[in-house]
MIFIVO-292592 format. One line per field, with one value per residue: x, y, z of N, C-alpha, C, O, CB in turn; chain. Coordinates in Angstrom, 3 decimals. Glycine has a CB too. Layout:
<pts>
neast	c(X/...)
nnorth	c(Y/...)
nup	c(Z/...)
caeast	c(X/...)
canorth	c(Y/...)
caup	c(Z/...)
ceast	c(X/...)
cnorth	c(Y/...)
cup	c(Z/...)
oeast	c(X/...)
onorth	c(Y/...)
oup	c(Z/...)
cbeast	c(X/...)
cbnorth	c(Y/...)
cbup	c(Z/...)
fiba	c(A/...)
</pts>
This chain:
<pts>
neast	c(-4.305/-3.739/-5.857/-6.463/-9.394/-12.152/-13.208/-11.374/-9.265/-7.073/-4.046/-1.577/1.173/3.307/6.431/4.688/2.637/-0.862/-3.687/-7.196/-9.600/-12.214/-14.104/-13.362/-13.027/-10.476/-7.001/-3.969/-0.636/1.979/5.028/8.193/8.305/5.972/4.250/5.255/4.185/1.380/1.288/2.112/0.001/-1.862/-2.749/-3.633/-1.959/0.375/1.750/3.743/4.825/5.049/6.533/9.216/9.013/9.795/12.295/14.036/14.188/14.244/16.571/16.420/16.073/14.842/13.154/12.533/11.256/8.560/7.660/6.923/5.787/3.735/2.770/1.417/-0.192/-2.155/-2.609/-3.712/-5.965/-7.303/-8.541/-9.809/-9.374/-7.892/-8.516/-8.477/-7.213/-7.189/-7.380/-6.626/-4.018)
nnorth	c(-9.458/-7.402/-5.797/-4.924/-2.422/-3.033/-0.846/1.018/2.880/3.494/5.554/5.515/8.567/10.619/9.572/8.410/7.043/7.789/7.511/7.681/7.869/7.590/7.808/10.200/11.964/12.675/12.235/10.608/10.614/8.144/7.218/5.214/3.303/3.501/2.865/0.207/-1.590/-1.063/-2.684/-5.069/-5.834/-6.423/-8.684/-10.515/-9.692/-9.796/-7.253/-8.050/-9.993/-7.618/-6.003/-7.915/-8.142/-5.637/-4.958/-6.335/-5.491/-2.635/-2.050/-1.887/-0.829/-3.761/-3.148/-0.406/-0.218/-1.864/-0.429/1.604/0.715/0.085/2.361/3.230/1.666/1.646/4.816/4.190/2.478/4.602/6.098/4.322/2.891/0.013/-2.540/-4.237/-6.923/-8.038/-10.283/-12.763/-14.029)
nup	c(7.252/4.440/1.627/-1.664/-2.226/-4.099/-5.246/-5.511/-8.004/-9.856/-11.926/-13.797/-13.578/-15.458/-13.903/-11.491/-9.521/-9.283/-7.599/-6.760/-4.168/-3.853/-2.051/-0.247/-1.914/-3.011/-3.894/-4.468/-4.692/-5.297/-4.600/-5.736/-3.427/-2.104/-4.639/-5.286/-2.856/-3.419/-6.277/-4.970/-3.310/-4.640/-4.161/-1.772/1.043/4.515/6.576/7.268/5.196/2.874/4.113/3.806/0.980/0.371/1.446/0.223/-2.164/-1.850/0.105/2.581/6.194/7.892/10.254/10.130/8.113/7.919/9.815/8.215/6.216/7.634/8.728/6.126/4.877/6.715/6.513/3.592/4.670/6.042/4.009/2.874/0.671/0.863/2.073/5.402/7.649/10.415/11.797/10.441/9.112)
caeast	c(-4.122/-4.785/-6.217/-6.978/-10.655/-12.895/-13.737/-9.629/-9.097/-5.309/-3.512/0.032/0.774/4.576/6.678/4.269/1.229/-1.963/-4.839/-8.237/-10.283/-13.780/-15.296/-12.685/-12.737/-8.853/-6.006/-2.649/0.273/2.720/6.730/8.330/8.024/3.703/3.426/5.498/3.427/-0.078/1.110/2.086/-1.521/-3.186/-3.218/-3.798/-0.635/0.472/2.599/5.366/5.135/5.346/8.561/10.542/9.507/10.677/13.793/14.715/13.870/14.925/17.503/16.334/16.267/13.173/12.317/12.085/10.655/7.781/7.225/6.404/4.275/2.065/2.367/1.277/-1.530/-3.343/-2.978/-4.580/-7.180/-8.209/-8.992/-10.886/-8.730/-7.637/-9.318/-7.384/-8.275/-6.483/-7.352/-5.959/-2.584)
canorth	c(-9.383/-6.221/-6.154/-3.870/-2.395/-3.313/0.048/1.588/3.703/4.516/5.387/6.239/9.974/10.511/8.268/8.255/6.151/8.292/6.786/8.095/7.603/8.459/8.194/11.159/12.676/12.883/11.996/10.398/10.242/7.339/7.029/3.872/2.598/3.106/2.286/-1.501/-1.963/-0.781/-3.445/-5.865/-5.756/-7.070/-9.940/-10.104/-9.809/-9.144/-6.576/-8.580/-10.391/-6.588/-6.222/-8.857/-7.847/-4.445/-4.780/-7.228/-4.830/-1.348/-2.142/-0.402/-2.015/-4.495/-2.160/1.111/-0.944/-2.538/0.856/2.805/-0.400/0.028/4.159/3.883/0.465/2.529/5.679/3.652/2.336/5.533/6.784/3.313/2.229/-1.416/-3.262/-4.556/-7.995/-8.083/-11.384/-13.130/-13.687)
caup	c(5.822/3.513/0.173/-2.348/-2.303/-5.504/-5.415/-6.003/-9.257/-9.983/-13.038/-14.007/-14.215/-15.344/-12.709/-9.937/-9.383/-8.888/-7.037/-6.235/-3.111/-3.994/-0.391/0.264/-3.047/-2.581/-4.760/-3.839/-5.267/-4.752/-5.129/-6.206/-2.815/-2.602/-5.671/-4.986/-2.460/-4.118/-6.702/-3.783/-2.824/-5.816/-3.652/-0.331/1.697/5.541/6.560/7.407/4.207/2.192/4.638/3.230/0.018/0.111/1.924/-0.472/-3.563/-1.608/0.530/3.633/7.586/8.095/11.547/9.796/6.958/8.653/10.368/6.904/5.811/8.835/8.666/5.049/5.254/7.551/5.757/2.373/4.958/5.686/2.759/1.740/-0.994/1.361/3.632/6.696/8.284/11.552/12.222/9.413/8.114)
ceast	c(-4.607/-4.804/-7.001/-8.834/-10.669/-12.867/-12.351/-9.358/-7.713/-5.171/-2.387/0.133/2.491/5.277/5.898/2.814/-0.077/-3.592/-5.771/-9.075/-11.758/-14.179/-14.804/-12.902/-11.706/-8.090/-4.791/-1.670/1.512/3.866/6.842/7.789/6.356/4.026/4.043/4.118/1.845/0.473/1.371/0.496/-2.506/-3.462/-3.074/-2.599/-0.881/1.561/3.991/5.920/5.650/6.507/9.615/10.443/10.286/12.024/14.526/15.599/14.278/15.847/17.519/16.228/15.043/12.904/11.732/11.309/9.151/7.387/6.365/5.292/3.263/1.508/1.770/0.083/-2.363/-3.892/-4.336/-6.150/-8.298/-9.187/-9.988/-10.292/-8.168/-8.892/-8.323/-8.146/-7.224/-5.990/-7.006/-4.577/-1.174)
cnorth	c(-8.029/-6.464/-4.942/-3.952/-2.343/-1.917/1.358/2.091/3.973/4.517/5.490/7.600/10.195/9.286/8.477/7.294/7.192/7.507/7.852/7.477/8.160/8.424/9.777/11.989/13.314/11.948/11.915/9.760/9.336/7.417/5.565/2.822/2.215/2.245/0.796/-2.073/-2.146/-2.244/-4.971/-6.592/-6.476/-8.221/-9.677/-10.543/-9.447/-8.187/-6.974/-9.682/-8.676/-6.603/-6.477/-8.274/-6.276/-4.315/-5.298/-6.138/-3.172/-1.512/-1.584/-1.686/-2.634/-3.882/-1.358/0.841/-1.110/-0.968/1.377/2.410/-0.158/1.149/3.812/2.960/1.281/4.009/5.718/3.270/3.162/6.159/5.197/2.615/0.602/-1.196/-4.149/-5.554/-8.495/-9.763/-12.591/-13.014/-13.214)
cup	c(5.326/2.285/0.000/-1.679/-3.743/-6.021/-5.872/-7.648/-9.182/-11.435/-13.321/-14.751/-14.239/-14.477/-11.231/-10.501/-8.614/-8.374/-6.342/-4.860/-3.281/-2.905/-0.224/-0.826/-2.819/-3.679/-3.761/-4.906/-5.102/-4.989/-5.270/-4.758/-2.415/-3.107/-5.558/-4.410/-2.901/-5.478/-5.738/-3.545/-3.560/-5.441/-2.436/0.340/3.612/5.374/6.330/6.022/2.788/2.345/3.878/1.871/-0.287/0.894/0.973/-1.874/-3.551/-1.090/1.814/5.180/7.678/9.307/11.332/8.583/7.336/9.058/9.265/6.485/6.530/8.605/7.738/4.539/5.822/6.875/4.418/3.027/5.158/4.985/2.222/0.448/-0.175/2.086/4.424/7.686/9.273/12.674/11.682/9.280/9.569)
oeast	c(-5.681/-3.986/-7.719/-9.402/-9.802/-12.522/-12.571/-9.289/-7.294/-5.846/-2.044/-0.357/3.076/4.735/6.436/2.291/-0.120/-4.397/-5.354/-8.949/-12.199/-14.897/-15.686/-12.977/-11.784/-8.665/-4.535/-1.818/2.373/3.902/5.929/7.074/5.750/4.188/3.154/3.249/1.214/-0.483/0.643/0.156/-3.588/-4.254/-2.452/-2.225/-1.934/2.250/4.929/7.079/6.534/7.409/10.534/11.494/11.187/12.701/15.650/16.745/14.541/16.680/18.454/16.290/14.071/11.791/10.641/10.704/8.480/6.627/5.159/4.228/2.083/0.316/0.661/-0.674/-3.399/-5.067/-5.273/-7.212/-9.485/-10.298/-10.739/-10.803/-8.032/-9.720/-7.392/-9.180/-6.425/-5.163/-7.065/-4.013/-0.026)
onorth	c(-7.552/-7.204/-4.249/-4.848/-1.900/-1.749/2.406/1.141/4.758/3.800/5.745/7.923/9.987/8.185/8.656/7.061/7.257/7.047/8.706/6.256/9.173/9.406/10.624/13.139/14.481/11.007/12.603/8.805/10.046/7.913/4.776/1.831/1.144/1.106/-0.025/-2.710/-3.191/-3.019/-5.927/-7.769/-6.965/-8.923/-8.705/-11.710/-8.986/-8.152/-6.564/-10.070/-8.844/-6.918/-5.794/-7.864/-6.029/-3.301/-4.838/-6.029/-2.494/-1.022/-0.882/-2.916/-1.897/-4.357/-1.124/1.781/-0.186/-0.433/1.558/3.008/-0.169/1.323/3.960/3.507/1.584/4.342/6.487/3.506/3.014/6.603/5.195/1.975/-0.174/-0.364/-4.708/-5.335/-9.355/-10.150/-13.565/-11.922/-12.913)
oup	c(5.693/1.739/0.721/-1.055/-4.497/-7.190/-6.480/-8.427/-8.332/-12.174/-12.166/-15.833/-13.176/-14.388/-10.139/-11.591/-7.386/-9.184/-5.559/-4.777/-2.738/-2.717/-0.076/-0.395/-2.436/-4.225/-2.772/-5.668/-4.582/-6.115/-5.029/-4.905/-2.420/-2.669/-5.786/-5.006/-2.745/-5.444/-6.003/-3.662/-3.237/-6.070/-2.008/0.221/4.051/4.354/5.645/5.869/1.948/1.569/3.426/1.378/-1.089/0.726/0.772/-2.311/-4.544/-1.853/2.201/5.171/7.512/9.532/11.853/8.068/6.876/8.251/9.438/6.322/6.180/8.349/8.249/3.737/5.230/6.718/4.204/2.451/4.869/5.277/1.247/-0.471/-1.121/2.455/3.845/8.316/8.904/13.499/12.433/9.339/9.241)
cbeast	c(-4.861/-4.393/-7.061/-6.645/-11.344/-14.559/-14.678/-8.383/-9.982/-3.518/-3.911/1.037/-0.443/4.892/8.508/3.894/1.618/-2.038/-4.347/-8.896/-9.557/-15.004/-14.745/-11.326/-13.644/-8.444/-5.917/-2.793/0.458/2.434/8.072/10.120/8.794/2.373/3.557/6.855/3.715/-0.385/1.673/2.539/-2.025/-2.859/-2.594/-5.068/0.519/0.574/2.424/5.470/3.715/4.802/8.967/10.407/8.539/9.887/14.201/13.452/12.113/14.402/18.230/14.216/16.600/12.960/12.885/13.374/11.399/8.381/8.436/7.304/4.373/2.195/3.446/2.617/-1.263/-2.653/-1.797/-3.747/-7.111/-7.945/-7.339/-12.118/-6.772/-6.146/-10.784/-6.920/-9.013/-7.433/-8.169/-6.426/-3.098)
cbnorth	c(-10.529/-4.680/-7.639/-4.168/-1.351/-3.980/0.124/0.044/5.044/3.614/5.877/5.230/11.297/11.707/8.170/10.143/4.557/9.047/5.637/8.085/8.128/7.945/6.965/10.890/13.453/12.277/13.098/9.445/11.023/6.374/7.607/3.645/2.934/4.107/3.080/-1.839/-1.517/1.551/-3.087/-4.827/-4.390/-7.292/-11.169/-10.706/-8.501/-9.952/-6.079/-9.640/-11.503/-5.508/-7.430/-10.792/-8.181/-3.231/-5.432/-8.523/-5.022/-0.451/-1.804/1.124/-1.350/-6.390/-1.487/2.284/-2.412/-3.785/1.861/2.977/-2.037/0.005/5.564/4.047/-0.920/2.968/5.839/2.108/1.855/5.889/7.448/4.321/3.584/-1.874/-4.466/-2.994/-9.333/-7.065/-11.452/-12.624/-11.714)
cbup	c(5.112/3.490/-0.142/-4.263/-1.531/-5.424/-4.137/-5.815/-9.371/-9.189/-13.657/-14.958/-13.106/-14.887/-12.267/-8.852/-8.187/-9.922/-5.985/-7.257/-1.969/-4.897/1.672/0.694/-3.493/-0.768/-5.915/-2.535/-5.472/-4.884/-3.913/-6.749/-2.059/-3.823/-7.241/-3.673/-1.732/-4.932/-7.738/-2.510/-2.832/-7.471/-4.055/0.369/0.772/6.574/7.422/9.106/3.983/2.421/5.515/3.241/-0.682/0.410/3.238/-1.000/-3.901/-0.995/-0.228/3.237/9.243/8.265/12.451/9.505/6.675/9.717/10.767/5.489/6.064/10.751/8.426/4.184/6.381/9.134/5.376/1.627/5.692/5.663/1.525/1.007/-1.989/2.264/3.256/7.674/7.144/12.270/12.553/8.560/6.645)
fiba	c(A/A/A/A/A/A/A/A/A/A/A/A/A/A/A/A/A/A/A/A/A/A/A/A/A/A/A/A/A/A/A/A/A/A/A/A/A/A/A/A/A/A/A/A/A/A/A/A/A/A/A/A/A/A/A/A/A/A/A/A/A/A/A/A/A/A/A/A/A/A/A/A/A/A/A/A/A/A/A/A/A/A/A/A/A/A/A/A/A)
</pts>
């Protein structure tokens, strides 16, 4: 499962979704697809549940789909803005 961290700051800056990482003191900027997901998140989801929803909602292949989710979960974990519970979900 991942889920937001408590600790996650974003705002809306024109059409993008801006989010802070204070551990990193780093800034990221999201496109529609992030930012789905970053609202996705507000509850705790798996990957393969994001999947479905964004294939549904972009139109794109659930392989290369699933791929980006993982590339881009891990990316957020990095930085501290999720948490990622491997054993779950």
């Amino acid at each position: 499962m991942v889920a937001r961290r408590t600790l996650s700051v974003a705002a809306e800056a024109d059409d993008e979704l801006v989010m802070l990482a204070p551990e990193q003191e780093a800034y990221f900027g999201l496109n529609a697809m992030g930012r789905r997901i970053w609202e996705l998140l507000e509850t705790s989801q798996t990957p393969g549940a994001l999947r479905d929803f964004l294939v549904t909602e972009f139109n794109v292949a659930p392989d290369d789909c699933l791929a980006d989710v993982l590339s881009f979960v891990n990316q957020l974990a990095d930085a501290h803005l999720v948490s990622v519970n491997p054993h779950t979900g």
